[in-house]
N, C-alpha and C positions, 0 to 999 in steps of 0.2 A: 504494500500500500504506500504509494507518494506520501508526503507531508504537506501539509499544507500550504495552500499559497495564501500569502497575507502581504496586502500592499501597503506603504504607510507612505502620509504626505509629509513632509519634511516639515513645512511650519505649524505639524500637532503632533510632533514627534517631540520628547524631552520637554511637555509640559507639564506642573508643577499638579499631581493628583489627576492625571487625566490619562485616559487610553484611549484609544482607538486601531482600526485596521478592517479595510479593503479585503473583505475574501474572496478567493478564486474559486474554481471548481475541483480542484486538487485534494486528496487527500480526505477524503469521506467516505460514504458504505453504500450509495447508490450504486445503481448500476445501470444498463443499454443508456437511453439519450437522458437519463439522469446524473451519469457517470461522473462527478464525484458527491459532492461535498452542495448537495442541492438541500436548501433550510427553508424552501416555498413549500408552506402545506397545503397552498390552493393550487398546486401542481399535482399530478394525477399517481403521483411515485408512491411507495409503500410510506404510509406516515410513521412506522416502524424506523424506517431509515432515516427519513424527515428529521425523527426525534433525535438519533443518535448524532448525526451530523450535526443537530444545532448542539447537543451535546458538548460536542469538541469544540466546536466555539466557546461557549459557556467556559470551557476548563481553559481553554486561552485567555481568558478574565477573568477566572477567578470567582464564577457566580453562581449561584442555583439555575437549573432550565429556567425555572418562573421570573428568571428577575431579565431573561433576554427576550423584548418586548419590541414587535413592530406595530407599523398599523398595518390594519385592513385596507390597502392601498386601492383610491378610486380617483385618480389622475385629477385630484382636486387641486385647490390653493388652499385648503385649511391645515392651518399648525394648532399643533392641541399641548398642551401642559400637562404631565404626568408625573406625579411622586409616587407612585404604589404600581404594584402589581396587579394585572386584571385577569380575570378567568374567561376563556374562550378565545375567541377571536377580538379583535383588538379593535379598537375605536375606526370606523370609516373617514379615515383623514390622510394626511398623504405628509404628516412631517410631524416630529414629535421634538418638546421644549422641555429640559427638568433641571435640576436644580439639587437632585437629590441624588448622594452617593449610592455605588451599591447597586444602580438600574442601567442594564445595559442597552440604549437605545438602537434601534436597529433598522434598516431601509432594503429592500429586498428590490432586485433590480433582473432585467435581461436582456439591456439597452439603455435604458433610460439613464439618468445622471442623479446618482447618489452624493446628496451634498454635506457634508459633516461641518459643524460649528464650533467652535470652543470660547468662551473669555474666560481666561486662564486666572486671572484676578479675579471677576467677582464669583466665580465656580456654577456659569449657565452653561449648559450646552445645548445642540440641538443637531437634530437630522431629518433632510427631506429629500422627499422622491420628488427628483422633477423630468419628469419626461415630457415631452413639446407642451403638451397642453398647460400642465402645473406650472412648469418655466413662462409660458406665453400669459397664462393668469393670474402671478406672483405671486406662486408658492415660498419665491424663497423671500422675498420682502417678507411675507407675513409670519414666515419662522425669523425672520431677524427682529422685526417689529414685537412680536411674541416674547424673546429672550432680553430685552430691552425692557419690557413692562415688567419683565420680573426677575430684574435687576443687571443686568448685564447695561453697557454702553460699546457705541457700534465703533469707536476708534479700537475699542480691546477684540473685536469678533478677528479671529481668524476662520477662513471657509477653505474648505479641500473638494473639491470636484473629481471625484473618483472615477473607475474604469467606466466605460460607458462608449455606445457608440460612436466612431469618428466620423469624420465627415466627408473622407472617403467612399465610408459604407452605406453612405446615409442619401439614399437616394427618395427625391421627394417630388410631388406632381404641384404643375403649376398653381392649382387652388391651393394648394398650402403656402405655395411661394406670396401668392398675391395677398395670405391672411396675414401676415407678415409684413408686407408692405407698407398694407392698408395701415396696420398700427404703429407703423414708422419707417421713416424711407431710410435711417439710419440703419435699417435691418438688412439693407441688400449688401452689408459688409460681411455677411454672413451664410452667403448664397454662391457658389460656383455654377456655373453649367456643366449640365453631364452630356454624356454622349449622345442618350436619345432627346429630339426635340420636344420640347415644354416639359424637359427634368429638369432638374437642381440636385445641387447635393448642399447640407445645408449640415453646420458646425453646430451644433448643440453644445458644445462645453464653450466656446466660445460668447454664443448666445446667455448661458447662464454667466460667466464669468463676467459679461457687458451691465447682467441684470445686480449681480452682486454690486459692479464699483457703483451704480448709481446710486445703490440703496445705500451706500456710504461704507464699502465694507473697505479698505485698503490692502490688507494683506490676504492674497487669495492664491492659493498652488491648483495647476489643473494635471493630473496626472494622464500620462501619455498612452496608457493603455485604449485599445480601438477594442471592445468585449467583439464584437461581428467578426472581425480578423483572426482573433487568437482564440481557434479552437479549439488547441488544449489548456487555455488556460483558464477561459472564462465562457458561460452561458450566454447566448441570444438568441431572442426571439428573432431578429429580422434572419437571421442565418437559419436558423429552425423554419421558417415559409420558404426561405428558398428551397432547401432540404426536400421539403413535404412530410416533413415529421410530426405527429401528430400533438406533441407535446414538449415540453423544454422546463429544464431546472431555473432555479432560481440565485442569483449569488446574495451576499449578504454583505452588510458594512455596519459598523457598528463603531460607538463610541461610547463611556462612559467615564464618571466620577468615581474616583476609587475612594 
């Protein structure tokens, strides 16, 4: 069995009571196109293995299963505040704010942009799922805004933009090119043409990285990982449709207050 892939962003690395770490698909108990270290239990994989995988996370931090917490991700802009641990499924929201040692926040991703938060000072952190839509309706504003009401200030925020799809891979049709437009013409800085007419390919970490400095964030790492490209190391859905496979893992990013 591989060991784990765990990615880490450099400016939430050596922070003063804080962890976090970018999981790959290495180094888990799944198997066929779940193949490794898949921790999505709305994926179709044995929740058996599910459970074990998130397991091993879990003991990479140091926490009970219960205290490694996502949402129920539904490509929203809502960030939610959590101190406690919840039974079942997890709040229908797409970024999570806490403030409390001991919970280890988590963003399940398989393309999308896993965004991790820290103020290392006043001990807030946060994590959001932004994939187009959440990013294009200010998911991450309203987890910055969120960690700021409760207590955090946006000079101390560091943000890490984790593996996620490139822009490369990231083929898109002209209606989506033009919803972009329409919300800013500064957004065609984020648009190439592709090879077939009325594509695009379109930079999503980029995109989020534009959405961070406005919201006032300053210090902001985007990590270089393309998840579509690198097959053995990371889960996607857009590679999973090309494939015609009928289902795909989930990766996982996590941060927390020790």
């Amino acid at each position: 069995m591989s060991e784990l892939l765990i990615v880490g962003a450099q400016n939430l690395e050596n922070l003063t009571g804080i962890k976090h770490g970018f999981f790959g698909r290495k180094g888990g108990t799944s198997t066929g196109i779940y193949a490794s270290l898949n921790c999505g239990f709305s994926s179709n994989d044995n929740p058996k293995n599910v459970k074990q995988n998130r397991q091993k996370v879990c003991d990479y931090f140091g926490v009970e299963l219960g205290n490694l917490l996502n949402p129920y991700q539904i490509h929203s802009n809502i960030a939610q505040y959590i101190d406690e641990p919840f039974r079942k499924d997890g709040p229908r929201v797409d970024a999570f704010v806490t403030g409390k040692k001991g919970i280890a926040i988590a963003i399940l991703t398989a393309d999308c942009a896993p965004v991790l938060f820290a103020d290392e000072k006043n001990g807030i952190i946060g994590a959001a799922h932004a994939g187009w839509q959440g990013a294009f309706n200010g998911v991450l504003e309203n987890t910055i805004d969120l960690m700021i009401e409760k207590g955090a200030m946006v000079e101390n925020i560091k943000a890490a933009i984790g593996p996620c799809i490139d822009q490369e891979s990231y083929e898109v049709s002209q209606e989506y090119y033009d919803r972009f437009i329409e919300q800013s013409q500064d957004n065609i800085q984020f648009f190439n043409d592709a090879i077939e007419p009325q594509k695009y390919q379109f930079s999503l970490k980029k995109y989020c990285a534009s959405r961070l400095e406005k919201a006032g964030i300053t210090n902001i790492e985007i990590l270089k990982h393309d998840t579509c490209a690198l097959e053995n190391d990371f889960f996607s859905n857009r590679r999973r449709n090309k494939a015609g496979e009928p289902d795909y893992g989930r990766n996982i990013s996590v941060i927390m207050l020790e």
